[in-house]
C-alpha positions in Angstrom: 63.7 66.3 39.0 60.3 64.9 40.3 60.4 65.1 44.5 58.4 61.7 44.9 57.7 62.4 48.1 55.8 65.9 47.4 54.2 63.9 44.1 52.9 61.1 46.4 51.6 63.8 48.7 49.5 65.8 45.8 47.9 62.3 44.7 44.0 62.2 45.1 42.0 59.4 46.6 40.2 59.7 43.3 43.6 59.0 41.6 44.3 56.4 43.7 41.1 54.3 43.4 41.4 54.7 39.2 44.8 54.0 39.4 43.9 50.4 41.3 41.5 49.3 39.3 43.8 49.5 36.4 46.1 47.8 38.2 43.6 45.1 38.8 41.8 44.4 35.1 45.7 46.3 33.0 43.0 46.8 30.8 41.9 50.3 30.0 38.1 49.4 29.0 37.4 47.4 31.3 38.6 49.7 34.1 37.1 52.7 32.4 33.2 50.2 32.6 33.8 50.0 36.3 34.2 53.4 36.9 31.6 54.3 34.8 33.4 56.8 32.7 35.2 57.0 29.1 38.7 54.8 28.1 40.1 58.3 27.4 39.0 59.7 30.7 41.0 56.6 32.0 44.0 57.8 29.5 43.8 61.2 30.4 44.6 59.9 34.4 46.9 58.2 33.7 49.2 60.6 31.9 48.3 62.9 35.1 49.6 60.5 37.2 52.8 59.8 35.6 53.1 63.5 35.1 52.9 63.7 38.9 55.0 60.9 39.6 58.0 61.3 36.5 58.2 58.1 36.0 56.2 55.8 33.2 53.6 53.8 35.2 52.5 51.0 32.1 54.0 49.6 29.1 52.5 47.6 26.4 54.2 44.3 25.6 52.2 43.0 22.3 48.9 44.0 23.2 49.1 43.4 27.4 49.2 46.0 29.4 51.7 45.9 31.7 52.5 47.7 35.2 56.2 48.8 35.3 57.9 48.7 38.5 56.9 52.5 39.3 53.2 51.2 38.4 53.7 48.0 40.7 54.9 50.5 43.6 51.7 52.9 43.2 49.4 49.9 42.8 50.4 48.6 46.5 50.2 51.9 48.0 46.9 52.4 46.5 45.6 48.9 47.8 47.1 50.1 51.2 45.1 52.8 51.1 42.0 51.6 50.3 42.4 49.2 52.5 43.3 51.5 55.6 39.9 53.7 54.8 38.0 50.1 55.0 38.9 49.3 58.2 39.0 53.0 59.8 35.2 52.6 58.2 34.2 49.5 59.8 35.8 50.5 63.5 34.2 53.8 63.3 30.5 51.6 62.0 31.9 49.1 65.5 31.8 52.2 67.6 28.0 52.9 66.4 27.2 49.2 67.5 26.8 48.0 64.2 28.6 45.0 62.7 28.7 45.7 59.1 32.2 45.2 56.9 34.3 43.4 54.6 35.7 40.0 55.1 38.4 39.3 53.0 39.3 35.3 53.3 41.5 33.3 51.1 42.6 29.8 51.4 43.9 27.0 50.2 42.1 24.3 47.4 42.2 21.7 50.5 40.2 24.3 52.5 37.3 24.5 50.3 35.2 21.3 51.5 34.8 22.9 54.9 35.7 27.0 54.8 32.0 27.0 53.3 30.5 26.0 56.3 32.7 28.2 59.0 31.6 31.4 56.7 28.4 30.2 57.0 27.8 29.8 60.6 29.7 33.0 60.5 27.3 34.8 58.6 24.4 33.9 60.7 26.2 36.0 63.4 26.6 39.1 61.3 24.1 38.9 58.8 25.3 42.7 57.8 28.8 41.8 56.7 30.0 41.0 52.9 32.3 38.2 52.9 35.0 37.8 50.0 36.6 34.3 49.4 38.5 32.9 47.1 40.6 29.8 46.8 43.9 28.9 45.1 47.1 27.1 45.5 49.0 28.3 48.5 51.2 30.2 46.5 48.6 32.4 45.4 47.2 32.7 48.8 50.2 34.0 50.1 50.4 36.2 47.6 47.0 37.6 48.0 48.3 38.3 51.9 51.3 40.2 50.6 49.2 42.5 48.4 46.6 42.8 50.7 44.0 41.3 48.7 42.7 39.4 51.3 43.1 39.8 55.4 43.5 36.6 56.6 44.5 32.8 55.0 43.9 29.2 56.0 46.4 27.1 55.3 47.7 23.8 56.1 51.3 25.3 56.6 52.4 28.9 57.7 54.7 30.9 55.7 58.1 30.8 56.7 59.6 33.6 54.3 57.5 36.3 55.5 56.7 38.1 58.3 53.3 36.7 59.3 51.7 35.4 62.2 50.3 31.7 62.0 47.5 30.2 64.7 46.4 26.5 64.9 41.8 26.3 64.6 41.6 22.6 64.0 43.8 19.3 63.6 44.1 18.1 60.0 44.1 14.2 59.2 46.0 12.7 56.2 44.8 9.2 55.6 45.4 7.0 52.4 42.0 6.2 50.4 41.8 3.8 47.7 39.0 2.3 45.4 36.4 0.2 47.3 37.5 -3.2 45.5 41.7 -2.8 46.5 42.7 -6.1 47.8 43.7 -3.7 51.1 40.1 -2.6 51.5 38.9 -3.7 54.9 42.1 -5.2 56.0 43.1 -4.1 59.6 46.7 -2.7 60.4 47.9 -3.5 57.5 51.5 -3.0 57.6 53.2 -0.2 55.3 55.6 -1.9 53.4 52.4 -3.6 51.7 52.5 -0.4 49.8 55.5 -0.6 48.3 54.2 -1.5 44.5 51.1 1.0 44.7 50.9 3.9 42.5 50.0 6.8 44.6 48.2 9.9 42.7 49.2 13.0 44.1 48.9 16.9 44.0 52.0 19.1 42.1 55.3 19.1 43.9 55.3 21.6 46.9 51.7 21.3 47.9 51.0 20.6 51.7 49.7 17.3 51.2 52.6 16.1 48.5 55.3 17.8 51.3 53.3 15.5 53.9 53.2 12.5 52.0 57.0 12.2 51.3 58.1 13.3 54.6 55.9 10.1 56.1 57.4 8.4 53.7 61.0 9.1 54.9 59.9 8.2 58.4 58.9 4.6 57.4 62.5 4.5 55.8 61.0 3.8 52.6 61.7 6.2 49.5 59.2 8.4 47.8 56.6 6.0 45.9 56.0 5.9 42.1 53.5 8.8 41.4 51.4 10.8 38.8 50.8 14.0 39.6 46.9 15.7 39.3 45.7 19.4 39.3 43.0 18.8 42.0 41.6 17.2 44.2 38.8 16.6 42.7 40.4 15.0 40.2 42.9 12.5 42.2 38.9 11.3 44.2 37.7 10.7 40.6 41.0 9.0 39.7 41.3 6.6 42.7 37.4 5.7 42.6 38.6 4.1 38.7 41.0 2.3 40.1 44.3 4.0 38.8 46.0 4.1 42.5 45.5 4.8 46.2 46.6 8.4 47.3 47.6 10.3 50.4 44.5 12.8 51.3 43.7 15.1 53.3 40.2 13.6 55.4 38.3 16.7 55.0 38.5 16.1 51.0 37.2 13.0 51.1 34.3 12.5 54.1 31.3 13.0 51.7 33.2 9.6 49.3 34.0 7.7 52.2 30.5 7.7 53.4 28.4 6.9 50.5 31.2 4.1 49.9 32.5 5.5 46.9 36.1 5.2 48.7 37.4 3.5 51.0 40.0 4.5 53.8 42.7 2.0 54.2 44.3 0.7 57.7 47.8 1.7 57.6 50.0 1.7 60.4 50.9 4.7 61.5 48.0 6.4 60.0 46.6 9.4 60.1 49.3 11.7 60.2 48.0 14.3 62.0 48.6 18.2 60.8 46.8 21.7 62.1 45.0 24.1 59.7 45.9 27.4 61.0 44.7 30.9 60.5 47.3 33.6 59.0 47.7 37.2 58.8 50.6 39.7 58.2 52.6 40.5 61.2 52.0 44.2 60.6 48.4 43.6 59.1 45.7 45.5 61.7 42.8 43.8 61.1 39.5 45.1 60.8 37.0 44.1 63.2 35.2 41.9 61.2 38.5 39.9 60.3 39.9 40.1 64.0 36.1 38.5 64.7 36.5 36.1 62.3 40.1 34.9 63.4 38.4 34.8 67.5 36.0 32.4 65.6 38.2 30.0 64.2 40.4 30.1 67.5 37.2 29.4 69.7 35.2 27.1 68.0 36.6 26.2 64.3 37.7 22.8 65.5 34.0 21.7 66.6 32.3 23.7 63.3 34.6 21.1 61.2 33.9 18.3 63.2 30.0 19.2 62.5 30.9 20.2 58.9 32.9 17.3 57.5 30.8 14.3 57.0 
């Protein structure tokens, strides 16, 4: 029997970094492109490595590659890894006085019309530093966390299944925005049982906002309005602006709309409800110095960046 202790100890770095980017394409060309080497090199490492480990790494359902549970295993450990040589990089660039590194930034789709601008100013800081982002739903954000794909997450909600740590940068305002000709439109305090018949369009079930939007909802005593659900933002603005329904926003989404009169915000009573964007990380995560630099950012000064940011 394989010791998987002593095979883990005779894997290469080499091994590990082909062994990741299969993981990441489960595609054997396009891994072998990256690397710049031949598909049967990339076949020949593989066997290696499941020779060294004993167990079966990949299996092929139809034509997908697929990691097995041994490959999933070895994939995190060779992210870890990669990971931990980053950072003991970048302190060991810090000690030299330089600021270069790797900022790895996720967040959520709501996060997009202002995370632009914070990594901007950012940049202008320390012009020697790759920053990258990506968006997605907050599942996928999470998940990114988890399997270290990216250091650090904004997100309208921490986690509360994981072992993270969570910090408030800036208040987030949920207001109701309708088409500029609703009979609403310009009204002041308008009570909220005037809502009652309104058709609300709304993001899937479980997003932050939809979450928000029911729980106000409950506090009115009022049950959950009629809705129809939308993939994005983007497409809930477009959808309001024809006149198909009002719907419960996030104010960052819509500043740039609300100012060029494309939408209207309507006065509800007890409007906004008022939320925090925080900043997360992994509990056990040590961040680099770039990322720790970026979270003292958003602590310090990410509040008065939106303000400046969001028309």
């Amino acid at each position: 029997m394989v010791d998987a202790y002593k095979a883990l100890r005779a894997l290469t770095l080499r091994q590990l970094r082909t062994f990741s980017v299969i993981a990441r394409h489960l595609n054997f060309t396009a891994a072998a492109r990256e690397l710049h080497v031949t598909q049967p090199a990339i076949s020949m490492q593989v066997k290696e490595l499941e020779e060294l480990v004993g167990l079966p790494l990949y299996e092929r359902v139809g034509r997908r590659l697929q990691l097995t549970e041994a490959g999933r295993e070895l994939a995190i450990c060779a992210a870890g890894v990669g990971d931990l040589l980053q950072q003991t990089h970048e302190r060991l660039l810090a000690m030299k006085g330089l600021t270069a590194g790797v900022l790895k930034l996720g967040a959520i789709s709501t996060a997009k019309y202002f995370t632009p601008s914070l990594l901007a100013a950012f940049k202008r800081r320390h012009p020697q530093i790759t920053i990258r982002f990506t968006i997605g739903n907050r599942e996928d954000v999470l998940r990114q966390l988890v399997e270290n794909e990216c250091d650090l997450a904004i997100t309208g909600r921490p986690p509360k299944d994981m072992d993270a740590v969570g910090q408030v940068f800036a208040p987030h305002p949920l207001v109701i925005v309708a088409a500029p000709a609703h009979p609403l439109a310009g009204k002041r305090r308008v009570d909220f049982a005037r809502l009652a018949d309104e058709s609300f369009l709304t993001r899937e079930q479980g997003s932050g906002t939809r979450v928000a939007m029911e729980e106000f909802f409950r506090a009115q005593g009022q049950r959950s309005p009629d809705s129809v659900e939308m993939s994005s933002n983007e497409t809930i603005k477009r959808a309001v602006m024809a006149g198909m329904g009002v719907a419960f926003i996030s104010a960052h989404t819509v500043g740039l709309e609300l100012a060029s009169g494309r939408l209207v915000k309507l006065d509800i009573r007890g409007l906004p409800v008022m939320r925090n964007w925080y900043v997360v990380h992994l509990a056990a995560k040590r961040l680099s110095p770039i990322a720790e630099s970026f979270r003292e950012f958003l602590l310090e000064e990410g509040e008065a960046m939106m303000e400046k940011a969001v028309v």
